[in-house]
Legacy VTK file of the C-alpha trace (Angstrom):
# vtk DataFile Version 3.0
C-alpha trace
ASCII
DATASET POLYDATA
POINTS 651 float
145.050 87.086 85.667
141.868 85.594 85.516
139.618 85.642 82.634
136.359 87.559 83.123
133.061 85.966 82.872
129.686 87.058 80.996
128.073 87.369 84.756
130.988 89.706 86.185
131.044 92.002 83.079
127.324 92.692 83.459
128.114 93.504 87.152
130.615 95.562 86.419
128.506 97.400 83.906
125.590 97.909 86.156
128.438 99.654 88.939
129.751 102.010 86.050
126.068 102.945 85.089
125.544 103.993 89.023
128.593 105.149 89.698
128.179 108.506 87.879
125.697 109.481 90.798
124.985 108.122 93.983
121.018 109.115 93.376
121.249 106.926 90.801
122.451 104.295 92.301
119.314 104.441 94.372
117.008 104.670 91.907
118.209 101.765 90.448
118.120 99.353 93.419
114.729 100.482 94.285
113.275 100.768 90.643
111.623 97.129 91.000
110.385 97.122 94.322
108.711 100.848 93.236
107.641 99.212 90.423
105.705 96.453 91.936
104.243 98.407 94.912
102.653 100.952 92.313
101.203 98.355 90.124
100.196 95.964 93.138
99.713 98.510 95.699
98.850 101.862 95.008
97.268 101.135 91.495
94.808 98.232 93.507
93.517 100.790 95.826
93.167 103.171 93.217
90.742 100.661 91.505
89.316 99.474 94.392
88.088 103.382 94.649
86.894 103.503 90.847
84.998 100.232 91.491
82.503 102.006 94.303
81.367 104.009 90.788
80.472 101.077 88.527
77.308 99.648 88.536
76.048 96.061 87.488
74.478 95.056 84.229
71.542 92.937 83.894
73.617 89.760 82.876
75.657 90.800 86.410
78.567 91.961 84.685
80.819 95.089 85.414
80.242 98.001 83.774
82.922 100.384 83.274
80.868 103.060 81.275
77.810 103.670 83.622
79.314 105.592 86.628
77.522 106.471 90.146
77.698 107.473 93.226
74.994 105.649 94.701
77.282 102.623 96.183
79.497 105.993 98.184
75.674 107.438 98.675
74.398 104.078 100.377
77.609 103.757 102.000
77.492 106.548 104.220
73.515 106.367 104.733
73.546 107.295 108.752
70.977 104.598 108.941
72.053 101.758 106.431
73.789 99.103 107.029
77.293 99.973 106.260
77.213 103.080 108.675
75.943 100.866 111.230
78.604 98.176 110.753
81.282 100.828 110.414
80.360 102.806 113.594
80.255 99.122 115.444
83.507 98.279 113.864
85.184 101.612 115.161
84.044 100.843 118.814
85.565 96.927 118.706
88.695 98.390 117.202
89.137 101.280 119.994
88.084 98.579 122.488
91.005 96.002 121.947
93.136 98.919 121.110
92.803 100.674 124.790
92.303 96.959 126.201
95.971 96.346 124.433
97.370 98.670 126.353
96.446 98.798 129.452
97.271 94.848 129.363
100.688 95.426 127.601
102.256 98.303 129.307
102.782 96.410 132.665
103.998 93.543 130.980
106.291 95.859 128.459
107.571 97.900 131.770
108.733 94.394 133.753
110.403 93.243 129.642
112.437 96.559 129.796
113.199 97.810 133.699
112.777 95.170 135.791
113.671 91.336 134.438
117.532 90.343 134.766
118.828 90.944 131.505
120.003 87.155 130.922
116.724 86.733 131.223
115.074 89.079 129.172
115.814 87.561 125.773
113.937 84.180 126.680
110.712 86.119 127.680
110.603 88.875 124.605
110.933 85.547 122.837
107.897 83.791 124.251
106.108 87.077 123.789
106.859 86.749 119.958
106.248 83.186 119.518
102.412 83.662 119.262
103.174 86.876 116.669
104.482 84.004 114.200
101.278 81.612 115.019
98.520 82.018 112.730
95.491 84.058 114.139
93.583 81.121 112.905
95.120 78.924 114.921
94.932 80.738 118.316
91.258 81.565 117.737
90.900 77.607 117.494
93.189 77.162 120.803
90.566 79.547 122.783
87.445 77.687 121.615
87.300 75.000 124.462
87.792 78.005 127.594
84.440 80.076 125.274
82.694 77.113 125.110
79.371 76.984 127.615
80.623 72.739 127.487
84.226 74.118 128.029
86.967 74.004 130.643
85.594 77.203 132.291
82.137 76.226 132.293
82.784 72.837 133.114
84.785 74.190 136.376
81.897 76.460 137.401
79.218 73.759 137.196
81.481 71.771 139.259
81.547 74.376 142.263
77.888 75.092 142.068
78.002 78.503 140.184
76.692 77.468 137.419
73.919 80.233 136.984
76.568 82.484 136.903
78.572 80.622 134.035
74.989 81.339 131.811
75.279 84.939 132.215
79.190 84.780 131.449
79.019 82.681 128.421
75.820 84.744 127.566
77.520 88.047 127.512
81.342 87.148 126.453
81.123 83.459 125.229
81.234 81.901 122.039
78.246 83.024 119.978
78.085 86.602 121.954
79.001 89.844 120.316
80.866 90.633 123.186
83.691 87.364 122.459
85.017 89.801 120.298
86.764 92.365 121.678
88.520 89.883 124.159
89.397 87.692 121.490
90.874 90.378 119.579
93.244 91.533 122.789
94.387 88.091 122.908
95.533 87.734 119.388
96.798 91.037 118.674
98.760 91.787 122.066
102.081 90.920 121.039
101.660 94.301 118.540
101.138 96.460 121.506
103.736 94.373 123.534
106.891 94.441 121.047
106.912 98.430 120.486
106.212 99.253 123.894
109.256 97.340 124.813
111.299 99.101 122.604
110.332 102.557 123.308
110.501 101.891 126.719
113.819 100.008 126.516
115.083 103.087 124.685
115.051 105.262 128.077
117.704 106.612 129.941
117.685 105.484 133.232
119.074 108.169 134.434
116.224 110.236 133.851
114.015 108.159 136.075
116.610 108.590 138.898
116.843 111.650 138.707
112.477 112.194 138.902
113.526 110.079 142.235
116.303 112.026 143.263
113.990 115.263 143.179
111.126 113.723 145.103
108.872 112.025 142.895
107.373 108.846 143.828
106.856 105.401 141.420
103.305 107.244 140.644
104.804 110.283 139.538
107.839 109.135 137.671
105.725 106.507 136.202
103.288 109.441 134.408
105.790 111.990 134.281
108.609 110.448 132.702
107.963 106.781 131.578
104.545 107.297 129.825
105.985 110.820 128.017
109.108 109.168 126.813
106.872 106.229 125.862
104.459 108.062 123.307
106.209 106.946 119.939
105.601 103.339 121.265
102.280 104.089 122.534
101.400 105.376 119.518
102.650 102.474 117.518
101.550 99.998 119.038
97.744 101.875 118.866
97.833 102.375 115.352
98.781 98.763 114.907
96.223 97.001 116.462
93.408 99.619 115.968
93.972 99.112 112.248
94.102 95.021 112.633
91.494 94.854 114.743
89.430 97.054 112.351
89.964 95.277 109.687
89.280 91.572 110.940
86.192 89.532 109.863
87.784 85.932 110.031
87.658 85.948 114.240
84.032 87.589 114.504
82.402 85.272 111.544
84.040 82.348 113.694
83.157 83.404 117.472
79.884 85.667 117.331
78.282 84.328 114.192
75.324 86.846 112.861
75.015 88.585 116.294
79.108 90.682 116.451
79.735 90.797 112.290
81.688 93.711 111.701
82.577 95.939 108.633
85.230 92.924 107.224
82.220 90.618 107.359
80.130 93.094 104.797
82.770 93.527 102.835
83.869 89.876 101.894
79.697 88.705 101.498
79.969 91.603 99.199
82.452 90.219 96.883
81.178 86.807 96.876
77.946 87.765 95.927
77.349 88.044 92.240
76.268 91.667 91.506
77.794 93.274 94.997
80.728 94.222 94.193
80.442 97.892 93.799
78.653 97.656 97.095
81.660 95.922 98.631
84.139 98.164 97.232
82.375 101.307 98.213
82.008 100.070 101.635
85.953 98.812 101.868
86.480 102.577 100.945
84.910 103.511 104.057
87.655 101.017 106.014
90.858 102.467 103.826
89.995 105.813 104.867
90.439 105.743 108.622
93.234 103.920 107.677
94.982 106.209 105.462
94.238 108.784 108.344
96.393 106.601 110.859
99.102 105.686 108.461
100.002 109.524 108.142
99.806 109.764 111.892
101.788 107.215 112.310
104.562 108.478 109.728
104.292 111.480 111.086
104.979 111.157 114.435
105.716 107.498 115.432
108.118 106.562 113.236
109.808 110.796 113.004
113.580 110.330 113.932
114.174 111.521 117.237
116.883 113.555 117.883
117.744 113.270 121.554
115.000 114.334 123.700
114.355 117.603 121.998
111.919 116.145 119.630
108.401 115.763 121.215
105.137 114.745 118.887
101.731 117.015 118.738
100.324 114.398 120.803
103.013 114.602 123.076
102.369 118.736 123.294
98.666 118.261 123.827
98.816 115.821 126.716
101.591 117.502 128.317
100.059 121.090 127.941
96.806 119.479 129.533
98.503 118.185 132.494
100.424 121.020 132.980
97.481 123.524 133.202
95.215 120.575 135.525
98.791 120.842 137.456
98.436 124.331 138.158
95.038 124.323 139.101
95.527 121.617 141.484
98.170 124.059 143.172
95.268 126.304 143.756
93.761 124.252 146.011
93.401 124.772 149.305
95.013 120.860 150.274
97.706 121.741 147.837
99.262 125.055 149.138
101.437 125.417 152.512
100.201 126.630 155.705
101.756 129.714 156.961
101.703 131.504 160.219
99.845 135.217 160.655
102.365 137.710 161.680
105.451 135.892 161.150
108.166 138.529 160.461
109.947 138.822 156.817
113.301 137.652 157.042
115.912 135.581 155.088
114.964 132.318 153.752
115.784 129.431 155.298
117.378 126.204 153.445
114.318 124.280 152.204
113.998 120.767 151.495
112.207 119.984 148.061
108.572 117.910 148.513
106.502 116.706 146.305
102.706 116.530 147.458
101.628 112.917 146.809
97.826 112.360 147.138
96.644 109.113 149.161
96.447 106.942 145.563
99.262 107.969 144.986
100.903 107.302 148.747
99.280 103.779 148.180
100.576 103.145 144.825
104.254 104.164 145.599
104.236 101.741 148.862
102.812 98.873 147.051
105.417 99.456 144.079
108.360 100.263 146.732
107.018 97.030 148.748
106.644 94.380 146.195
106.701 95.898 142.542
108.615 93.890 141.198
107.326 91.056 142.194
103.759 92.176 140.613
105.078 92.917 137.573
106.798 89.773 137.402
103.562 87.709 138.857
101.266 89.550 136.137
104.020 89.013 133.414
103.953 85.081 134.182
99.626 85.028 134.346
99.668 86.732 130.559
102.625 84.207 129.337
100.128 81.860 130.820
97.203 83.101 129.003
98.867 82.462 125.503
100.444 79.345 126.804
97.463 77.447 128.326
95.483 77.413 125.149
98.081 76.626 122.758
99.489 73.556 125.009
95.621 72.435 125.351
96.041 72.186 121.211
98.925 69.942 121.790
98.067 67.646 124.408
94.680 66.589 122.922
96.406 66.062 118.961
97.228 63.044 120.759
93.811 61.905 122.359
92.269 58.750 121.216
88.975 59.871 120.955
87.249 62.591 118.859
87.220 64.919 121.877
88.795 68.019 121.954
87.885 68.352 125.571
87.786 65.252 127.609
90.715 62.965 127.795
90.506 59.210 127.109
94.489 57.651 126.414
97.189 58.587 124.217
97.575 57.863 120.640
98.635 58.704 117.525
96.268 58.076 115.345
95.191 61.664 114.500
98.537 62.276 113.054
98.818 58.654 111.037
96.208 56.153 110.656
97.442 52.942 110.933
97.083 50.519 107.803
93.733 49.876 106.682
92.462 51.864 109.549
89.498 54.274 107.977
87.444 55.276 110.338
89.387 58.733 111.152
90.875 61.528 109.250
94.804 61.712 109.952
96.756 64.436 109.307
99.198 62.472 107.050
96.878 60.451 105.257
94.164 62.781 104.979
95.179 64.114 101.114
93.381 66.969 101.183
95.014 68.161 104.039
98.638 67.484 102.782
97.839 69.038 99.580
97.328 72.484 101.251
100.223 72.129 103.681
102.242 71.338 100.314
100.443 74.253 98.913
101.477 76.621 101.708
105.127 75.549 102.048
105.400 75.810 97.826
104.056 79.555 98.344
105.951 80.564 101.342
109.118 79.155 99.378
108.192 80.993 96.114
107.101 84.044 98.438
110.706 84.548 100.743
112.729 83.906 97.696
111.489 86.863 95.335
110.619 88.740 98.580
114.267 89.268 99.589
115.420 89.028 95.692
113.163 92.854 95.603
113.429 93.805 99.390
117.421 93.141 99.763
118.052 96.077 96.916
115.470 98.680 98.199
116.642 98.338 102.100
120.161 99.289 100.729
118.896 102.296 98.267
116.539 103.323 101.962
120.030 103.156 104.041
123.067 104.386 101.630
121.527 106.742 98.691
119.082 109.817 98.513
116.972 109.330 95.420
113.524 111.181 93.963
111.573 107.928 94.454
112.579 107.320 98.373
109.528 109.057 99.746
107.344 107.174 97.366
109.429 103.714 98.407
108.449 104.885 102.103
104.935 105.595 101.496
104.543 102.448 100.560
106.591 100.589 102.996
104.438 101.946 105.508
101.001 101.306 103.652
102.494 97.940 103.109
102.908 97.488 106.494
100.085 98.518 108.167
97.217 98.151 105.300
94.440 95.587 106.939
94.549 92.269 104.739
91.113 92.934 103.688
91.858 95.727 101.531
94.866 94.156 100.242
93.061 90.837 99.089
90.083 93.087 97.670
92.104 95.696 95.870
94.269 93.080 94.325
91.056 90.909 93.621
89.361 94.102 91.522
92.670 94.472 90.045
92.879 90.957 88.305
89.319 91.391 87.329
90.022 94.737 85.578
92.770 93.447 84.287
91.209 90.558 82.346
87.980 92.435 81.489
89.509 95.470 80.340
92.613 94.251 78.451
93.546 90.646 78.487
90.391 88.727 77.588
89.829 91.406 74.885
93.275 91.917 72.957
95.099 88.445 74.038
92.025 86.077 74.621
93.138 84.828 77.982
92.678 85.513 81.202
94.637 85.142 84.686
92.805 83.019 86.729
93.119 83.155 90.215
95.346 80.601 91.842
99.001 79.992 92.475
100.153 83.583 90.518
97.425 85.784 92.465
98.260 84.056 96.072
102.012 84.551 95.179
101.222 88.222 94.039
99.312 88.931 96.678
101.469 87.421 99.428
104.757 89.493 97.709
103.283 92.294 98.448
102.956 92.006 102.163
106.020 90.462 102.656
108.529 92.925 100.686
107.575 95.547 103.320
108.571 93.117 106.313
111.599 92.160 104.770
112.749 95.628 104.052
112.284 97.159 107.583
113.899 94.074 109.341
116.920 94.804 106.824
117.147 98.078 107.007
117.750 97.446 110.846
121.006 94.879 110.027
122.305 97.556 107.361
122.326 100.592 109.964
123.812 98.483 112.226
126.294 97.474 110.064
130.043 98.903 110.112
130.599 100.141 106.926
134.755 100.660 107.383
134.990 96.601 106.736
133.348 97.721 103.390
135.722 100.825 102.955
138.887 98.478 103.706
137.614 95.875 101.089
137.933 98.575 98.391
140.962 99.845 99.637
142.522 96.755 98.894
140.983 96.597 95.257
137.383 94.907 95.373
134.581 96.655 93.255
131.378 97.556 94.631
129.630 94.774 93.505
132.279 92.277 94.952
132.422 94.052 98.579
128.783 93.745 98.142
128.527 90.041 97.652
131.731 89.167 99.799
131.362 91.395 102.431
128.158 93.227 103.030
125.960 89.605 102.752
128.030 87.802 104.975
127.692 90.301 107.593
124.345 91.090 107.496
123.221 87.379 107.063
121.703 87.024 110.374
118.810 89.851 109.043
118.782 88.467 105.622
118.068 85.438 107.572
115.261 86.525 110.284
113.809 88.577 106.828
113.262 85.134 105.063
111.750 83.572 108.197
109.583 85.972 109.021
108.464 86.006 105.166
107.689 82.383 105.462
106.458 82.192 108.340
103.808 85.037 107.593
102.874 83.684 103.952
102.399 80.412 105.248
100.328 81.673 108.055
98.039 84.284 105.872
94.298 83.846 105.417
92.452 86.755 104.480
94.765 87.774 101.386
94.772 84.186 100.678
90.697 83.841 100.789
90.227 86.187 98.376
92.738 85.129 95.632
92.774 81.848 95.773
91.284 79.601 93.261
89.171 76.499 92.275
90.686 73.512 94.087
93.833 75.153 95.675
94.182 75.679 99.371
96.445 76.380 102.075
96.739 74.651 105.025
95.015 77.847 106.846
92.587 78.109 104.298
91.703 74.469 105.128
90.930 75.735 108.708
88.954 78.546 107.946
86.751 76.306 105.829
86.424 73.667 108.864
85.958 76.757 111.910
83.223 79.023 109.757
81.263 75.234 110.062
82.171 74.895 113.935
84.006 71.576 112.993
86.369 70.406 115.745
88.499 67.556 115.543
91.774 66.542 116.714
93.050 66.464 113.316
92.751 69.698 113.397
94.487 70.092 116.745
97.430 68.099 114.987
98.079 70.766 111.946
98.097 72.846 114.984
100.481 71.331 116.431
102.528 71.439 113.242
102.137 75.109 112.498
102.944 75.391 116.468
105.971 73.677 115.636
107.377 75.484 112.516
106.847 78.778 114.626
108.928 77.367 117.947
111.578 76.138 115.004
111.522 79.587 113.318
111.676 81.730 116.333
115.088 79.368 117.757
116.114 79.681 114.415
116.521 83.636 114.296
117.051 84.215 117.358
120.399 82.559 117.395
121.526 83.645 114.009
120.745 87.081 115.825
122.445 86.064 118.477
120.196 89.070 120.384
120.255 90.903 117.478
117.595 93.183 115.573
114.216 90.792 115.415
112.937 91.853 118.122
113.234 95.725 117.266
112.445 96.189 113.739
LINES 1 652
651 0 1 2 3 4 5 6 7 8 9 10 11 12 13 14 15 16 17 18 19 20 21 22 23 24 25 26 27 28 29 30 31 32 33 34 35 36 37 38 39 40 41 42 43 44 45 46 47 48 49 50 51 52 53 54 55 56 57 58 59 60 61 62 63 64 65 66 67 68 69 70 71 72 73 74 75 76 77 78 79 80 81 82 83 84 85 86 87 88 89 90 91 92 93 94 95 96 97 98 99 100 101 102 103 104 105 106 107 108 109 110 111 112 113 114 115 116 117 118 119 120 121 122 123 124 125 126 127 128 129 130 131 132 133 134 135 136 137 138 139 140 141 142 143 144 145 146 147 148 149 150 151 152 153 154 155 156 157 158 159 160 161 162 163 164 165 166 167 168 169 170 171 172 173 174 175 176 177 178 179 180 181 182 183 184 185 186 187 188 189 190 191 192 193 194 195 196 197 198 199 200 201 202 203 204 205 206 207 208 209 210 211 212 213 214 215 216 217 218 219 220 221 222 223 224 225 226 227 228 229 230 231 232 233 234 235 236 237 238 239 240 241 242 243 244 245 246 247 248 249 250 251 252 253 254 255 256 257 258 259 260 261 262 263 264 265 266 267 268 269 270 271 272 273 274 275 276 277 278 279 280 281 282 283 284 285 286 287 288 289 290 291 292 293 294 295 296 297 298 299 300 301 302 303 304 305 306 307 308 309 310 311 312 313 314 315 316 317 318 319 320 321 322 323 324 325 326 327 328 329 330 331 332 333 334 335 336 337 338 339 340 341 342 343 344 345 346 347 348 349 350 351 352 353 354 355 356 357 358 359 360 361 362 363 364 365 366 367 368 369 370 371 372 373 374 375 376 377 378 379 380 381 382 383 384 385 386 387 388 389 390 391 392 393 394 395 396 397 398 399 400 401 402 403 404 405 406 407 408 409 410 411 412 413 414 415 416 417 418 419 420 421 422 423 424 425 426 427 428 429 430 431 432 433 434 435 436 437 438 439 440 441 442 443 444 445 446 447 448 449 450 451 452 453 454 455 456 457 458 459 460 461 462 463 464 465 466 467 468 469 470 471 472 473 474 475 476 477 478 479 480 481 482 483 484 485 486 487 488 489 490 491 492 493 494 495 496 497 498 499 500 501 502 503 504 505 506 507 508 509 510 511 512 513 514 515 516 517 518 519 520 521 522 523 524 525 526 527 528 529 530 531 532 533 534 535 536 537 538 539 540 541 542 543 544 545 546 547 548 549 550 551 552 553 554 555 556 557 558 559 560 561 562 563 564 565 566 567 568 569 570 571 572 573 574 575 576 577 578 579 580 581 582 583 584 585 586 587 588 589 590 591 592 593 594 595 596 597 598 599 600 601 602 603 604 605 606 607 608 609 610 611 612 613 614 615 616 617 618 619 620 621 622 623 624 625 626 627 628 629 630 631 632 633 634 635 636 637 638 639 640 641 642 643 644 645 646 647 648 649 650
């Protein structure tokens, strides 16, 4: 018999406390991850509230004692600046919100109904590639097509429009408020793309054939039964970029300059300005609540369990009640309603053949879709892949240009990735130090980031699946506000909660301080990342067949050794995709990053934030590219084959 060790009696011991009660069990696999989202999440908002009371002393210190409303006062002046700003940011966000989805749907529709399913796989993939690139990098792949000296305008010149490539870079271009908006679809689609493909995926087909079977045309079907059934992912996907989009600063500081700053841009001039930060925490009050606003909408109703199709949202109701009562009064109309002939006699009824009125739209739609549908979807499908593509492979192609053009071509060479010996009159990517300092920097984090994300996310996705415990609503609460919280009030909230922290209680009963740096990014990158790895485990659990588990036990294993010999090993492929997606999102982070980072430290996006808010472009900078490109192509293979078609693509 074999001797037991220190580590498996203090297993053992932790089973026997949670055996007494499965709630208990919960409570104690989700204690630390509740822990850490109340005093990183919740308590940091909490804060970031109090904060829009303080005021600022002479000496432009903090104080705590003298409370006011005047920062919540100015804030919601009609005619000051942050109303202003607000109201603009609200119409960007709805903008590249509707703009998402009248882009996505078609491509979501051709993803779920109409590609071969051999190849469907390959082309959800390529829609998620640019979801792991950083935004920082894709806003840098569009600057040569915004450019008036870009492809675009370059082509128009060329063919003697070049009056009309004025107005166009005028109105949308780079420097133009109205770069935004576009820029914003581009990045953000693959949010709108991914849950629209599930809800729509999620279908019976049978109900669409049987819309056909009675008479209804591609129109019909498509707004009758598609777009109803699609309202969770509709919704969704909404919510998700409306709150991105309202909460970005990095792309419009970048692209419009002083002419298309948004709420984001306020806020983060606020904080590092000495004596603004009530201001700016007032004013990121006014972005949290909107948000808190769509967060219960979207727990409500997007992410409710259905049950079958009994279970319909308020939205759902609303729209459906609407359309049923413009329905009816349609019918009255004279078009609508059958001719009959005066002094026909009453008699039996004959057999009648069921028709659905179609309107000449409609007639049109139904024979282009019945004609060549497919093909259109699958032509439009292949112009968007192109539209993320183009850019990126532009990045790639000119990391290896000889001269210090991002534009025009000269020869290849590699000398933006290694200089050669002695050479010094470029910048490499490898022997430019400051540059492999903060990709060092960003793989040390996104190590240090995966590792104690899954060590706190692996325990709370198994408390979500198996146990009911008096903390699980909390755990989802913040799961969701995890999830869908814009970066800016993350970084600020935890930012105000350091400096609280040190003024309030470390500097004056310990003497030290925590500086801002490694901790803070790590913190502060933790806490965005727990959430992600929890929902995409929570997905392998569920789907996991828990009768291997029962006939481990059966045969004499303990909980905890089922656990560790037979629950890991089966759901490795989402413990997996949950580490790469961890990575691969604290590597890529900016805005959290921008505000806790300290003196001297960067990250490799930080490094190219710096470089873009200064319009520098150089190849070197198309060859970290090229490398973050890279890691994301490697990352995506990488999970998609441990999933072997698995769960990344629906958590």
């Amino acid at each position: 018999m074999a001797t037991p060790t220190l580590t498996s009696a203090f297993f053992r011991r932790i089973a026997r406390l949670g055996s007494t009660k499965a709630s208990s069990k919960g409570e104690l696999l989700a204690s630390v991850s509740d822990v850490w989202f109340l005093i990183f999440l919740l308590v940091p908002i909490l804060i970031v509230v109090f904060f829009g009371f303080t005021t600022v002393n002479q000496d432009l210190t903090i104080s705590y004692s003298r409370l006011t409303g005047a920062n919540y006062l100015g804030a919601l002046d009609p005619f000051g600046p942050v109303a202003t700003l607000f109201v603009r940011t609200l119409g960007v966000a709805f903008m590249a919100a509707v703009g998402s989805l009248v882009i996505a749907f078609p491509i979501a529709y051709y993803l779920a109904r109409v590609c071969r399913e051999r190849n469907r796989g390959l082309l959800v993939s390529l829609f998620v590639i640019p979801f792991w690139i950083s935004f920082v990098v894709q806003v840098y792949a569009v600057l040569p097509w915004v450019r008036r000296d870009g492809y675009v305008g370059i082509v128009l010149d060329r063919i003697g429009l070049g009056s009309l490539a004025d107005w166009i870079f005028k109105t949308v271009g780079l420097g133009s408020p109205g770069i935004v908006v576009p820029v914003l679809i581009y990045i953000w689609l693959p949010f709108m793309i991914l849950p629209l493909f599930t809800a729509i995926l999620r279908i019976d087909p049978a109900l669409v054939e049987a819309a056909q079977d009675l008479g209804a045309g591609s129109w019909k079907t498509f707004w009758n039964v598609v777009v109803p059934l699609s309202y969770n992912g509709i919704l969704t996907g909404t919510i998700l970029v409306f709150i991105t989009a309202f909460g970005s600063f990095v792309q419009p500081k970048i692209l419009a300059g002083s002419s298309g700053l948004l709420i984001g841009n306020y806020i983060q001039a606020s904080f590092l300005e000495f004596g603004k930060l009530p201001d700016g925490a007032a004013a990121s009050v006014v972005v949290l609540v909107p948000t808190i606003v769509l967060l219960y909408v979207y727990v409500a109703y997007a992410q409710a369990p259905a049950t079958g199709l009994a279970r319909e949202s308020v939205i759902a109701r609303i729209v459906r009640g609407v359309w049923g009562r413009l329905s009816a009064l349609w019918a009255l109309l004279p078009i609508a309603g059958k001719k009959t002939h005066a002094g026909a006699a009453p008699g039996p009824d004959p057999p009648q053949t069921i028709r659905v009125y179609r309107s000449r739209p409609e007639q049109i739609f139904d024979s282009i879709a019945s004609w060549r549908g497919p093909g259109i979807l699958r032509a439009y499908t292949f112009v968007a892949l192109a539209a993320f593509y183009i850019p990126l492979i532009q990045v790639i192609i000119f990391s290896f240009n000889h001269d210090n053009n991002t534009i025009v071509w000269s020869y290849p060479s590699l000398r933006w990735y290694v200089s050669p010996p002695g050479y010094q009159e470029v910048s490499s990517l490898f022997g430019d130090t400051a540059m492999i300092g903060a990709l060092s920097n960003s793989i040390l984090i996104g190590l240090v980031v995966t590792a104690i994300s899954l060590a706190i996310g692996l325990p709370a996705a198994l408390a979500i699946v198996r146990y009911r415990f008096s903390s699980k609503p909390f755990l989802n609460l913040m799961l969701y506000t995890g999830l869908m919280i814009p970066s800016i009030i993350l970084g600020l909230s935890l930012l105000v909660f350091i400096r609280l922290v040190d003024d309030l209680y470390l500097w004056p009963y310990l003497g030290v301080t925590w500086d801002f740096g490694y901790a803070s990014i790590i913190v502060g990158h933790v806490t965005f990342s727990i959430p992600i790895v929890i929902v995409v485990l929570i997905v392998s659990l569920r789907e996991f067949d828990r009768s291997i588990e029962e006939a481990a036990m059966d045969l004499g294993a303990n909980e905890i050794t089922t656990f560790f010999r037979v629950t890991i090993p089966n759901i490795m492929p989402g413990i997996v995709s949950a580490a790469l997606l961890a990575f691969t999102f604290s590597f890529s982070e900016v805005v959290v990053t921008l505000f806790l980072t300290g003196a001297g430290i960067q990250t490799l996006p930080i490094l190219f934030w710096a470089q873009l808010s200064k319009q520098i472009q150089t190849p070197e900078l198309n060859a970290a590219s090229t490398l973050i490109i890279g890691l994301s192509v490697v990352f995506i293979v990488l999970a998609n084959k441990v999933q072997r078609g698995g769960t990344l693509f629906r958590f």
